[in-house]
C-alpha positions as CSV (number, residue, x, y, z in Angstrom):
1,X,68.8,38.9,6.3
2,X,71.9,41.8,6.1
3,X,71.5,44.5,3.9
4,X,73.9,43.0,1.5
5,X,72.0,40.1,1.4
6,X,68.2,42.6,0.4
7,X,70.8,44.8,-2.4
8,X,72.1,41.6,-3.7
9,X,68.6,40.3,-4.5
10,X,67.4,43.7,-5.6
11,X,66.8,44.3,-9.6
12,X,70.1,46.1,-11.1
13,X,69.3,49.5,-12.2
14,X,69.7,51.2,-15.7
15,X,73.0,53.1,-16.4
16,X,71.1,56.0,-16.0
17,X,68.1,55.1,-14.4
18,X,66.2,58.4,-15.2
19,X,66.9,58.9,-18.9
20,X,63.6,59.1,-21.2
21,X,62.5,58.0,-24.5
22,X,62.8,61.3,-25.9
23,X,66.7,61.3,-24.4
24,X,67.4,58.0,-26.2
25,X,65.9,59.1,-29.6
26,X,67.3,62.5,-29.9
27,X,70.6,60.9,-29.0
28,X,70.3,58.8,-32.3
29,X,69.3,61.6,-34.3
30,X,72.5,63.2,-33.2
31,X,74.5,60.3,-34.2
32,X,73.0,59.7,-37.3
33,X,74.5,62.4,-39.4
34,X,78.3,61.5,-38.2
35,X,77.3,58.1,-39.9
36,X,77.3,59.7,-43.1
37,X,80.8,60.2,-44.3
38,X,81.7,56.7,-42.9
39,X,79.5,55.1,-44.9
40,X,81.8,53.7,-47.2
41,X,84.4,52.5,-44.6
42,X,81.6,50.9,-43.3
43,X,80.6,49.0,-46.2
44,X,84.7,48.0,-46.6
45,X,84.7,47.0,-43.2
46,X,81.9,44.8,-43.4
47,X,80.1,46.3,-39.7
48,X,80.4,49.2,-37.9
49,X,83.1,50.6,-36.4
50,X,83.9,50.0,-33.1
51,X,83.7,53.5,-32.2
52,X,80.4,53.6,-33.4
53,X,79.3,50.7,-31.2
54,X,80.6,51.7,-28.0
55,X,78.9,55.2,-29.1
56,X,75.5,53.3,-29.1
57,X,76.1,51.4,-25.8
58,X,76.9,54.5,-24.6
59,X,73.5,56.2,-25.5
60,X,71.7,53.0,-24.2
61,X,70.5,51.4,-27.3
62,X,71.2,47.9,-26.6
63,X,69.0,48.3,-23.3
64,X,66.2,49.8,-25.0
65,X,64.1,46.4,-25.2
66,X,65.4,44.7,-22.7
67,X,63.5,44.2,-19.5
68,X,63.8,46.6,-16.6
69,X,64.4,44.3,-14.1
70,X,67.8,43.2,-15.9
71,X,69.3,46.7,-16.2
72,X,67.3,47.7,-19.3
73,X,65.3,49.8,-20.0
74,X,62.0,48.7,-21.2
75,X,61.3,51.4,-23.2
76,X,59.1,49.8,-26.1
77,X,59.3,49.6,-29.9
78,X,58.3,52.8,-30.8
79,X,61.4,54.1,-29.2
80,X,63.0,51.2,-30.3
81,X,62.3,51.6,-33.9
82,X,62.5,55.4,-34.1
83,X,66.1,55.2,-32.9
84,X,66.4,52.1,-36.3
85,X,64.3,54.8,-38.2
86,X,67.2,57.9,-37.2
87,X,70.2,55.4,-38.0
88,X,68.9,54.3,-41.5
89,X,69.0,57.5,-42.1
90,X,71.9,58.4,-42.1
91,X,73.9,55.4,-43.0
92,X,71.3,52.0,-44.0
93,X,74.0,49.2,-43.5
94,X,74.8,50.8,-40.1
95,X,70.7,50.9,-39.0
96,X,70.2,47.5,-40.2
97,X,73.1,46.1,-38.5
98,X,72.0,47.7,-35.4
99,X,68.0,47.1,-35.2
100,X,68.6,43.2,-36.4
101,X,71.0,43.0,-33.4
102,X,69.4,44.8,-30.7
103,X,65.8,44.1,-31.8
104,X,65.5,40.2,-30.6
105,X,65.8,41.0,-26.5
106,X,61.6,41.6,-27.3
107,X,61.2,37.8,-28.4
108,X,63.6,36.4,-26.1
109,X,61.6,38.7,-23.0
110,X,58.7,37.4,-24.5
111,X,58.8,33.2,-25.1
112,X,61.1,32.5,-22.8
113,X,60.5,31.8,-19.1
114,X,62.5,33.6,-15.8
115,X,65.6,31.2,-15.5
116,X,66.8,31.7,-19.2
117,X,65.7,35.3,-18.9
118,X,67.7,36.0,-16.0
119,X,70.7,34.1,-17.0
120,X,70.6,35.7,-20.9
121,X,70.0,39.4,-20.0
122,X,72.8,39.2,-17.2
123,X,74.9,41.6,-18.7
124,X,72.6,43.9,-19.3
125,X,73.3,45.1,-23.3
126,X,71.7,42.5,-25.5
127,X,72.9,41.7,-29.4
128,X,71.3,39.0,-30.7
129,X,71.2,38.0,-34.3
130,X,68.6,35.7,-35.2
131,X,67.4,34.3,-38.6
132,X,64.2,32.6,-39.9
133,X,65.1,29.6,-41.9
134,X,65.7,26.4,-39.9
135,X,69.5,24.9,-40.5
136,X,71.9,22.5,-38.9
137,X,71.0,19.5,-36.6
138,X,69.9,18.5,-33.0
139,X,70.6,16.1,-30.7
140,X,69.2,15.4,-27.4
141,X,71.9,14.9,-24.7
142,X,71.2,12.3,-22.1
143,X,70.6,15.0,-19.6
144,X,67.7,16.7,-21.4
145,X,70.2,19.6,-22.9
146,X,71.0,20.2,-26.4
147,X,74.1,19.7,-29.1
148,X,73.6,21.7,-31.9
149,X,75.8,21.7,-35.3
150,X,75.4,24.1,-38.1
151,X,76.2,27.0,-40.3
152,X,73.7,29.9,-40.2
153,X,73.5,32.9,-43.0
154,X,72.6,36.2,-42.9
155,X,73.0,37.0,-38.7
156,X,73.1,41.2,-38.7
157,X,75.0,41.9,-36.0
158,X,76.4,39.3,-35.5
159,X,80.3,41.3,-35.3
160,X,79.3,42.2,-31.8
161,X,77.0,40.0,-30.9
162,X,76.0,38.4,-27.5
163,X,74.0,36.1,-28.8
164,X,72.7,34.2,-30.8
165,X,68.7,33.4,-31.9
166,X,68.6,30.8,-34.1
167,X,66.4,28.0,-35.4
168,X,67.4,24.1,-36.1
169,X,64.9,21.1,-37.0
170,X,64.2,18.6,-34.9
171,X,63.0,15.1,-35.2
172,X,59.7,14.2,-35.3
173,X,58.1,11.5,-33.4
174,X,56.4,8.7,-34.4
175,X,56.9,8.9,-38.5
176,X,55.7,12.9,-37.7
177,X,57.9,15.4,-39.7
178,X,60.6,17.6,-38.8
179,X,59.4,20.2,-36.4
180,X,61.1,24.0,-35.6
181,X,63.1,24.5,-32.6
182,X,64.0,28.1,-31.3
183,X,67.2,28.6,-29.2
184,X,68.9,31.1,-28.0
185,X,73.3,30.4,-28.2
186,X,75.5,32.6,-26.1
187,X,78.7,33.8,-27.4
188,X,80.3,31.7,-26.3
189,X,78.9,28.7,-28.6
190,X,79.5,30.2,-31.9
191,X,82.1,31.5,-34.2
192,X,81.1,34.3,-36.7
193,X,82.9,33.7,-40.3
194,X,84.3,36.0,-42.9
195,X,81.3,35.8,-45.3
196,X,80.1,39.2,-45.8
197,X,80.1,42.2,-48.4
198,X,80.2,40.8,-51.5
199,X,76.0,41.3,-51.9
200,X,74.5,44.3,-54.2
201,X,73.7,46.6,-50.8
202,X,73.5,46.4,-47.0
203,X,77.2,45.7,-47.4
204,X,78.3,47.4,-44.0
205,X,75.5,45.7,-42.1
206,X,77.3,42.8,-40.4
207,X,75.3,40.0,-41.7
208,X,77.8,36.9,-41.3
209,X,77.5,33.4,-41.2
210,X,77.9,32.0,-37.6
211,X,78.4,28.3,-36.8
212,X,77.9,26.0,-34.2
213,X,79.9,23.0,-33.8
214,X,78.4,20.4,-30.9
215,X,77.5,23.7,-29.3
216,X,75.8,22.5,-26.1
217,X,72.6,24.5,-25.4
218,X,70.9,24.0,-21.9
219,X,67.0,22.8,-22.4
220,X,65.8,26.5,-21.2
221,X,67.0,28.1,-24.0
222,X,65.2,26.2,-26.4
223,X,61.4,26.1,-27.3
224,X,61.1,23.0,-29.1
225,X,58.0,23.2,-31.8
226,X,58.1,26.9,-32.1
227,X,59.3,28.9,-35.1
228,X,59.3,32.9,-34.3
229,X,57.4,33.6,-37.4
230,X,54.2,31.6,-36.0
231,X,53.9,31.8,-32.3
232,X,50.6,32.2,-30.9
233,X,50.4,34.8,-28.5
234,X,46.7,34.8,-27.9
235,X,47.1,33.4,-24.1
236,X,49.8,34.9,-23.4
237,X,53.3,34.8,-22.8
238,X,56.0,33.9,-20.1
239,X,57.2,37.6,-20.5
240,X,54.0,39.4,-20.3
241,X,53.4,37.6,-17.1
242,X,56.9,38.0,-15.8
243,X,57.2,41.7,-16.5
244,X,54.0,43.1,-16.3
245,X,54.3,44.3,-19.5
246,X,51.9,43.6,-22.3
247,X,54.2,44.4,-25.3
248,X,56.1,41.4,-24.3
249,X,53.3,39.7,-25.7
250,X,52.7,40.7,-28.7
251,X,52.8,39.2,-32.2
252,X,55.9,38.2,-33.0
253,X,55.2,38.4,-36.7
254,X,54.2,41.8,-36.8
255,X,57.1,43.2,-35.1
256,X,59.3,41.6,-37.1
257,X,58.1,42.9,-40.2
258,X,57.6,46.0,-38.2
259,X,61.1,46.4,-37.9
260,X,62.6,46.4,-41.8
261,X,59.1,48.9,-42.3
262,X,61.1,51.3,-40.3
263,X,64.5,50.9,-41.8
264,X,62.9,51.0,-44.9
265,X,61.5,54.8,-43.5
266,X,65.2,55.8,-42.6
267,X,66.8,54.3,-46.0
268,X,64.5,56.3,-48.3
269,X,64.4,59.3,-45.8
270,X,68.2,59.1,-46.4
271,X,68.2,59.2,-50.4
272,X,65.5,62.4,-50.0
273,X,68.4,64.6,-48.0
274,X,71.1,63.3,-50.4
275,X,68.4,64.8,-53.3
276,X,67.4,67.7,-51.4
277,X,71.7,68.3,-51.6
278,X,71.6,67.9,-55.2
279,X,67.9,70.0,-55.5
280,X,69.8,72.9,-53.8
281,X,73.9,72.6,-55.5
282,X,72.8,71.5,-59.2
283,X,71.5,73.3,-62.3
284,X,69.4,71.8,-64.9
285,X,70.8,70.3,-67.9
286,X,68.6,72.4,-70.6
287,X,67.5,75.8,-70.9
288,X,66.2,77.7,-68.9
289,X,69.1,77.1,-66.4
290,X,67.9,77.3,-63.0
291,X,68.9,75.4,-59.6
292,X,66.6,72.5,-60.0
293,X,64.9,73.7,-56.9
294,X,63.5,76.3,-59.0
295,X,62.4,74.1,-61.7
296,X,59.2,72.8,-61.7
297,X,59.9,69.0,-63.2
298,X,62.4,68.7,-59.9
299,X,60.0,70.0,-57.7
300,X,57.5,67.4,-59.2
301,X,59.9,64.2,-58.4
302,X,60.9,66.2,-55.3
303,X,57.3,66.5,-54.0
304,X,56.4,62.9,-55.2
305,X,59.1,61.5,-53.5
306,X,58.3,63.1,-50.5
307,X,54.7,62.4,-50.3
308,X,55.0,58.7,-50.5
309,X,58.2,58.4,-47.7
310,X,56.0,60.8,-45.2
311,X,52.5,58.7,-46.0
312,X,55.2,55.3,-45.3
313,X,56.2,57.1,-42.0
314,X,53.0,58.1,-40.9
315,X,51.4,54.5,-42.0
316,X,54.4,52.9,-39.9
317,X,53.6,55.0,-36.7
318,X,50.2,53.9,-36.8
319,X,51.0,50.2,-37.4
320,X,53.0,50.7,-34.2
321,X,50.4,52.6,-32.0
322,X,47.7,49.5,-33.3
323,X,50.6,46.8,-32.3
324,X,50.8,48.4,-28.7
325,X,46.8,49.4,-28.4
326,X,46.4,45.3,-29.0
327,X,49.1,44.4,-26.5
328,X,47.2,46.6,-24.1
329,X,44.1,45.0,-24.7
330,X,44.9,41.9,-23.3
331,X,46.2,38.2,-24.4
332,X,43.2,37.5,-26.5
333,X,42.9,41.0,-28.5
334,X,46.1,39.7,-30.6
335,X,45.0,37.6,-33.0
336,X,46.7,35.6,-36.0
337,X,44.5,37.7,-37.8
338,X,45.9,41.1,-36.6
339,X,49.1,40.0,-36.6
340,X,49.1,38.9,-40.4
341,X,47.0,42.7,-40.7
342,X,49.9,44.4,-39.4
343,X,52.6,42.3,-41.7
344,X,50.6,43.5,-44.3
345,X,50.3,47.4,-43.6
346,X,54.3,46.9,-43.3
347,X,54.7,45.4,-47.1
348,X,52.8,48.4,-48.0
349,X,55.2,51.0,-46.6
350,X,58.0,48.9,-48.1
351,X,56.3,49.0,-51.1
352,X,55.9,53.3,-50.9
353,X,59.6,54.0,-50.1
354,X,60.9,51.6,-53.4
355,X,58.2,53.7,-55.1
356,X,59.9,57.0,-54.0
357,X,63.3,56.1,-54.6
358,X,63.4,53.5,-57.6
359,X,60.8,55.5,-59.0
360,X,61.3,59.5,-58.5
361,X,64.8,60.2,-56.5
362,X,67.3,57.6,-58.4
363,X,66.1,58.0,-62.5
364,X,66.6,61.8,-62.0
365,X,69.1,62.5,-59.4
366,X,71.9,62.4,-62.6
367,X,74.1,60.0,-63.5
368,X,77.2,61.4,-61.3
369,X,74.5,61.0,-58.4
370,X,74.5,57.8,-58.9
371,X,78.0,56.4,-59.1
372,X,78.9,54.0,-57.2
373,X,79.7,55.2,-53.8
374,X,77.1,58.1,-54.0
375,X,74.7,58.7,-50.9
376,X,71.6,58.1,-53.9
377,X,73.0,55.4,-55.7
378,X,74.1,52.9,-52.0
379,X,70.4,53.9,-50.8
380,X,69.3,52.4,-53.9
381,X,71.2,49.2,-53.6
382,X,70.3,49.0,-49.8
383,X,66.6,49.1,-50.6
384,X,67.0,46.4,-53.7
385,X,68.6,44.1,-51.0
386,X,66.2,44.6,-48.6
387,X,63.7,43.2,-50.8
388,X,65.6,40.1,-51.1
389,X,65.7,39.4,-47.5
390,X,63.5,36.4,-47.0
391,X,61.2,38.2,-44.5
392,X,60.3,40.7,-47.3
393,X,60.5,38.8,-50.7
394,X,59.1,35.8,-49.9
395,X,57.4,35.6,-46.5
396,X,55.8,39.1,-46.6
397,X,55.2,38.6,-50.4
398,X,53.4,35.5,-50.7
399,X,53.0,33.6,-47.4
400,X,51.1,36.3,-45.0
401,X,49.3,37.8,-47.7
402,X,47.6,34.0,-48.1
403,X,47.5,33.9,-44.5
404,X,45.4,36.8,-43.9
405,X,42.5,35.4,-46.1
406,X,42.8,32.4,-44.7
407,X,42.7,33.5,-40.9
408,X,39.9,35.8,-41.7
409,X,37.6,32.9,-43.9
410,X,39.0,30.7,-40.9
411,X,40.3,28.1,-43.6
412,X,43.5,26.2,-41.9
């Protein structure tokens, strides 16, 4: 064997192969403060610039979850999510836009086995839109492969997308019902269409339709009977066994949910700056006239606010150390039941940071603070839509929270 033959089959290496998790994070909370002031060219646009995304391939934030052996570098979700948490911050549409993108390299290193893998992560940055709802049609090609037709809504990030992770019914066998396929499309088998930005909020976050028209998927990029939402993960995965790494086995579920927790953080984090502006640059209305840091009704709503987004923070941390202490215990520690747990926990940090904004920072940050374009008043919006993702308002609502009692009274 030549040495060109032994570097050829060697892994490829990171970008920068010694850059740490505290590099990549305090890189985003550099960035996130430029995102301010572009927030409404943003929202016109549709997506983020494409300044901003060759800033973040730049700083490495596609390769965060992406396995090391491909060029990434495998750094976790808590890095992973902190950098969302950062970019939220300081503009919501553009940390959304980003976190639904980047974040589905963990499924796809997780379900999938080493020839999709290695053919999926080849170029190393990884932006993968996916949604949850089942659309369009399948048919089986004589060969085993795939031809897939259909429109699917609401793909954040899909403007500079690699991929695509989608789901598509299948047909059943036998007189059985229509079953859940998960596939992975590459960019090359979809088009993205003009669709977005005329919702309340998350306007900027690049959540287009794409479609597929006979799209022809190979058989290893599909996982017939498997919805993302519901994967078991208590034997293990493909990508915990590949890697090494346990938090490629995780639950699915909870990381998902896991995810829009942490934007939520960095949204609501985001309206308590833009109040902290106002606490600091605006008098009260009525005498005495004082900066309304100095009055005490301010400081109430201030300190309210405040205390609820730092108990959501702290209560989404933990959720994250609990996700990774269970992937560390082994296949069998992460159960349906701890998975649903974890969805839960996240509903309630949702639940904390609408409390702090709708509640405290929006009724009282003044009606010019809340005009449209106003840092206070697009937070607001952001968060209201956020609820109405389908992940949050009616899985997360309803569906887990019955789930959990069931797992745990072991009723199927």
């Amino acid at each position: 064997m030549t040495a060109a033959t032994i570097r050829a089959s060697e892994p490829p290496s990171p970008p920068e192969p010694d850059v740490t998790p505290a590099e990549i994070i305090a890189r985003a909370e550099a960035i996130a403060p430029t995102l301010v002031a572009r927030q409404a060219e943003t929202e016109q646009r549709t997506y983020y610039a494409q300044d901003t995304h060759e800033a973040f391939a730049d700083a490495g934030f596609y390769r965060i979850l992406v396995p090391r052996r491909y060029g990434g570098y495998e750094f976790g979700i808590d890095t992973f999510l902190r950098v969302a948490t950062a970019l939220a911050r300081g503009c919501p549409s553009t940390g959304w836009m980003f976190c639904l993108g980047a974040t589905h390299a963990l499924p796809v290193a997780s379900l999938f086995d080493e020839r999709a893998q290695a053919e999926l992560f080849r170029a190393g940055d990884f932006i993968c839109p996916a949604t949850i709802v089942p659309s369009g049609t399948a048919r089986r090609t004589p060969d085993g492969d795939w031809e897939i037709d259909g429109t699917w809504k609401y793909c954040s990030g899909s403007p500079y997308a690699t991929h695509f992770l989608g789901h598509v019914l299948t047909a059943g066998d036998d007189g059985e019902p229509p079953a859940p396929m998960l596939f992975v499309a590459p960019r090359s088998a979809f088009r993205r269409l003009d669709d977005w930005g005329g919702q309340l909020g998350l306007k900027g976050s690049g959540s287009h339709s794409v479609v597929l028209e006979n799209a022809r998927i190979p058989a290893h990029y599909t996982l017939p009977g498997t919805h993302m939402s519901e994967v078991d993960t208590s034997r293990g995965t493909p990508g915990s066994r590949l890697h090494g790494n346990p938090e490629y086995g995780g639950g699915p579920l909870s990381f998902m949910l896991l995810e829009v927790a942490s934007l939520a953080v960095g949204m609501a984090q985001g309206a308590l700056d833009a109040y902290e502006e106002l606490m600091r640059s605006r008098t009260t209305l009525f005498p005495p006239v004082t900066t309304r840091a100095e009055n005490p009704d301010y400081q109430f709503w201030y300190g309210e606010a405040a205390g609820l987004i730092t108990t959501a923070e702290a209560a989404v941390r933990q959720a994250v150390q609990q996700w990774h202490d269970l992937c560390a215990a082994g296949p069998g520690a992460f159960s349906r039941e701890h998975d649903l747990r974890l969805a839960t926990l996240c509903r309630e940090v949702i639940r904390m940071c609408w409390r702090a904004v709708e509640g405290q920072l929006f009724p009282t940050a003044g009606s010019s603070a809340v005009r449209e374009g106003e840092r206070v008043e697009r937070v607001w919006r952001d968060l209201s839509t956020l609820h109405s993702h389908a992940g949050v308002g009616v899985l997360l609502r309803s569906v887990t929270t019955r789930d959990l009692a069931r797992a745990r009274f072991g009723i199927a």
